[in-house]
N, C-alpha and C positions, 0 to 999 in steps of 0.2 A: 376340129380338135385343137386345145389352146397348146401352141408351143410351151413343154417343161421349160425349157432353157431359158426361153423368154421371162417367162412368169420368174424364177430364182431370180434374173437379171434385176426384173422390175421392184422386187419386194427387198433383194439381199443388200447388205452395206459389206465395203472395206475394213481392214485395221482401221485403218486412216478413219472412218467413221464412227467406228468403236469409240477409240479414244479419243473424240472430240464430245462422244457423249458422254463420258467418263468426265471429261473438265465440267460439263455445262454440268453435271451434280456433283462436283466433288463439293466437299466442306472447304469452308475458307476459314482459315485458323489465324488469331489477332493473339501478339504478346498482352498478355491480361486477364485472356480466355480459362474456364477450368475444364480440361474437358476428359472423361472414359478414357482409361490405355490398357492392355495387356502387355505385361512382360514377355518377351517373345527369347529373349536374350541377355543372359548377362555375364560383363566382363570385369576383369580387375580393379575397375577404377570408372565404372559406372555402369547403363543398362540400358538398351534397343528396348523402346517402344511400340506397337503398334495402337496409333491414335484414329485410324481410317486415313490416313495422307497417305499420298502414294512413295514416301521416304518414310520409313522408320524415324521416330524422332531420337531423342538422344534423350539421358539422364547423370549427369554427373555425379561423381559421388560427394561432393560436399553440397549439392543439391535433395540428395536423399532427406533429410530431415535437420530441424532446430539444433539437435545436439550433435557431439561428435560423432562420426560414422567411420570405423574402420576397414568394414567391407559390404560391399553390396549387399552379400546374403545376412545380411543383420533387420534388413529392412525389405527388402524385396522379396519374394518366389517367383521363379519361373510359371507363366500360363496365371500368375495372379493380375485381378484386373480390378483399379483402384484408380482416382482421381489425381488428377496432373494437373498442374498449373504451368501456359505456355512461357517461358521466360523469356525466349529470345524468337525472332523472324527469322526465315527459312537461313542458312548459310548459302553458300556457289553451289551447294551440293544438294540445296532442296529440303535439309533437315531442320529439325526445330528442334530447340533447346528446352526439356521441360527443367521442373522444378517440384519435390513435396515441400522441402522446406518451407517456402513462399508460403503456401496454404496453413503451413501446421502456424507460422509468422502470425500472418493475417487473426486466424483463430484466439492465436494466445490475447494477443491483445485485445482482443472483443472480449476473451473470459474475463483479463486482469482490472477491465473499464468496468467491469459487470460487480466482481469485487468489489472495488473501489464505491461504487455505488451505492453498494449494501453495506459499505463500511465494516468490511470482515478483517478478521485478524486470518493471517496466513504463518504457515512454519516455511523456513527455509533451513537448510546447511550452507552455512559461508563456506565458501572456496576460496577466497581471496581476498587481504588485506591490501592498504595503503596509505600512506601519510593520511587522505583524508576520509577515510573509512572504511567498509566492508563489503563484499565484494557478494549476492547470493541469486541463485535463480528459479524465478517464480513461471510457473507455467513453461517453461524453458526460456524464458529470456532473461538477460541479464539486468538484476537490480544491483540499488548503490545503496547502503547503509551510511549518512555522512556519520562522524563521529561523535556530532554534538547526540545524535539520537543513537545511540549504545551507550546501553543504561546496565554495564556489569565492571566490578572490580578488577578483572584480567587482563593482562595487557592484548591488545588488539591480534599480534600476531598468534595468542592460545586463542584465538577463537575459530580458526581453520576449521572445519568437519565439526562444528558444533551447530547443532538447529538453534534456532531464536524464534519467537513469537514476533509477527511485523506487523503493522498497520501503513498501510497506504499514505504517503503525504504528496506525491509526483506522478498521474499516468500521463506521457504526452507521448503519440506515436511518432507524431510529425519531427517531431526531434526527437527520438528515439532515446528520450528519459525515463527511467523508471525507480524513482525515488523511495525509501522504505522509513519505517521507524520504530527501533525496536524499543525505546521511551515509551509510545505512546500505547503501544501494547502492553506493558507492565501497568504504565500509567492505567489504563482503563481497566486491567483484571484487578487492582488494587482499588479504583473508585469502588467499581461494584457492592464495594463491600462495607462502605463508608454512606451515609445518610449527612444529606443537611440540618443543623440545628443536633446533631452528635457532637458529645464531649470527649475528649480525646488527650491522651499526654503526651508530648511532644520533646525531642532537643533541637536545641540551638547551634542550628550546623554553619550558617552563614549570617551577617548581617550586612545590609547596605544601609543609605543614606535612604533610600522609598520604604525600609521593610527589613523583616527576618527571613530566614527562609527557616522551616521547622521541617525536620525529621519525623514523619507520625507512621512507624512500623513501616517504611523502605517507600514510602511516598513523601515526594517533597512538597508543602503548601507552603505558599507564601501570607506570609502576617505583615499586611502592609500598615505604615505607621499610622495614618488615619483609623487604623481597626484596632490600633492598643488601645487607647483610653478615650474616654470623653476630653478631658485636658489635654491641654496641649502640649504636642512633645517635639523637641527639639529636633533631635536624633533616637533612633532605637535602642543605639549603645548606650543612652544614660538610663537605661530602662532592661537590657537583656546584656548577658554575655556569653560568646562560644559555649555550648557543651551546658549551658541551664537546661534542667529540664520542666516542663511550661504545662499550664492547661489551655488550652486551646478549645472553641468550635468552632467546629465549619461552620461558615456560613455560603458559598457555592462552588459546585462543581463543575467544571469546564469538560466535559470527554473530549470534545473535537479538539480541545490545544492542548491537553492533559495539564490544565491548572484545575488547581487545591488554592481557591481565597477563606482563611482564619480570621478569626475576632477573639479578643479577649474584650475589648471595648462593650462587647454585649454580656460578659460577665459581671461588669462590675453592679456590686449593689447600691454603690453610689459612685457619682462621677468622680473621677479620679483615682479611684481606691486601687488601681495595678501600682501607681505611683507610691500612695499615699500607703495602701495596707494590703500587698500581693496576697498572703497566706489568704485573707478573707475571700479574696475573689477566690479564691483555690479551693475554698470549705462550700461558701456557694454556688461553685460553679452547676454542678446538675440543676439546681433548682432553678438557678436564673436562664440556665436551658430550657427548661420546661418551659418558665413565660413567655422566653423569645420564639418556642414551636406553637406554642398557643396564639399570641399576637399573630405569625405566620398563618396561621391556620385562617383565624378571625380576618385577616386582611383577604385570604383568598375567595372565604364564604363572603363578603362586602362588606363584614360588619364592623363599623367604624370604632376606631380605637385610639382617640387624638391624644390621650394621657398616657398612652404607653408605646406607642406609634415607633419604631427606631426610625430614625432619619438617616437615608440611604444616599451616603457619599460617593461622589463618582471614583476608581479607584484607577491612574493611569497604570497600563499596561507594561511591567515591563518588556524590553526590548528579549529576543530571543538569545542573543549575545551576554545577556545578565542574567541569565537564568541557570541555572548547572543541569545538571543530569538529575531526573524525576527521581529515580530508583535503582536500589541496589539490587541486582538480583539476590536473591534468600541463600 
């Protein structure tokens, strides 16, 4: 008969070898990891984990999430179990430091790249002004409106708690930029509505030394000088003044930099005639629209058109610093 006591002796293990088989399968947990927790516990200013480590990790409260948090139970329940991100390595005490925020982090900026991509317009509410812009947050991170792109009458500080329409001009994570433009969003719900080789009536809001800038219904195009006349012109001032109002076609549309380039040069029925006899370009204008969409047309079918052909001038670009603000809001 086989000795009982023996046989326990032979088969049984100590504590002591419990808990050495306990290490050889515990999980090893790395700051960077995402990993399962149950809320087991929570307190005034954060909340006990259970991640399977054999210390409860930890959650701070300004860990909890992107936004502001003013107590645990806003974000957390007891016995609920939801994804962690490890932030910190064990402390003297064996605990780990998670993190949601980090993950909700991570996430936004994959959405806002994802945006940007698609070239989407977004709304935000401004929360904050400053000398050089406006302050709003997209997916919970914080964007920057500069000032050259807020395209409304108001002074900066009424714009608090008010939504704007954005377009993307800046996502970079690694410097933690997130650039907006509330320009380019007017700008484009305004192109949309606007066709090349359209005639269009315009004022005379600005002039430089390259061009006009023309007001056509809260979109600013520029009429650069080479697209006044076939003759040659000096300056635009010997030719427009502040506050005229113009006929104008477009001749192209920029969406991605929100330019508006104009021609009256393709109105004339003869060269010279903005100079020579404005009203007449102004009586022909639709009709000499028609030819330059026809010509347009005829050039993209291949079909050759050397006697009415326009000759396409290169046109330099102004600087972003010489350009004002596209649009007024309505």
């Amino acid at each position: 008969m086989v000795n009982q006591k023996q046989t326990v002796a032979e088969i049984g293990f100590t504590h002591e070898d419990f808990a050495a088989l306990l290490d050889k399968y515990d999980y090893h947990f790395s700051p960077g990891d995402t990993v399962a927790g149950t809320v087991f516990s929570i307190e005034p200013r954060g909340a006990l984990i259970d991640i399977g480590a054999k210390t409860a990790a930890y959650i701070p409260i300004q860990e909890m999430s992107i936004n502001r948090v003013d107590s645990p139970e806003e974000v957390l329940q007891s016995n609920e179990t939801r994804e962690f991100f490890i932030l910190t390595d064990e402390n003297e005490d064996g605990q780990l430091t998670l993190s949601i925020r980090r993950i909700e982090y991570m996430r936004a900026w994959e959405r806002v790249r994802q945006l940007q991509t698609e070239d989407a317009t977004v709304r935000s509410n401004v929360f904050a002004t400053n000398r050089g812009g406006a302050l709003v947050r997209i997916e919970g991170l914080r964007g920057f409106i500069p000032g050259s792109h807020i395209s409304t009458r108001k002074p900066k500080e009424d714009l608090v708690g008010e939504e704007l329409p954005l377009k993307f001009l800046e996502v970079d994570e690694d410097r933690n930029r997130l650039v907006l433009s509330h320009r380019r969003a007017l700008v484009e719900r305004k192109m949309n509505r606007l066709e090349v080789g359209e005639v269009v009536i315009g004022t005379v809001r600005g002039i430089k030394p390259y061009g006009a800038f023309i007001d056509i219904g809260g979109v600013s195009g520029l009429l650069h000088i080479s697209e006044i006349s076939h003759d040659h012109i000096d300056t635009p001032h010997s030719v427009f003044n502040v506050n005229d109002e113009v006929k104008v076609m477009i001749i192209d549309l920029d969406a991605e930099r929100g330019r508006i380039s104009l021609s009256t040069k393709q109105l004339e029925p003869e060269p010279g005639d903005m100079i020579k006899n404005r009203d007449l370009v102004y009586d022909k204008a639709e009709e000499m629209a028609a030819k330059y969409r026809e010509q347009m047309l005829a050039k993209q079918q291949g079909i050759p058109l050397e006697e009415t052909e326009a000759v396409e001038e290169e046109i330099p670009a102004a600087t972003e610093e010489e350009i004002p603000a596209a649009i007024d809001e309505e």
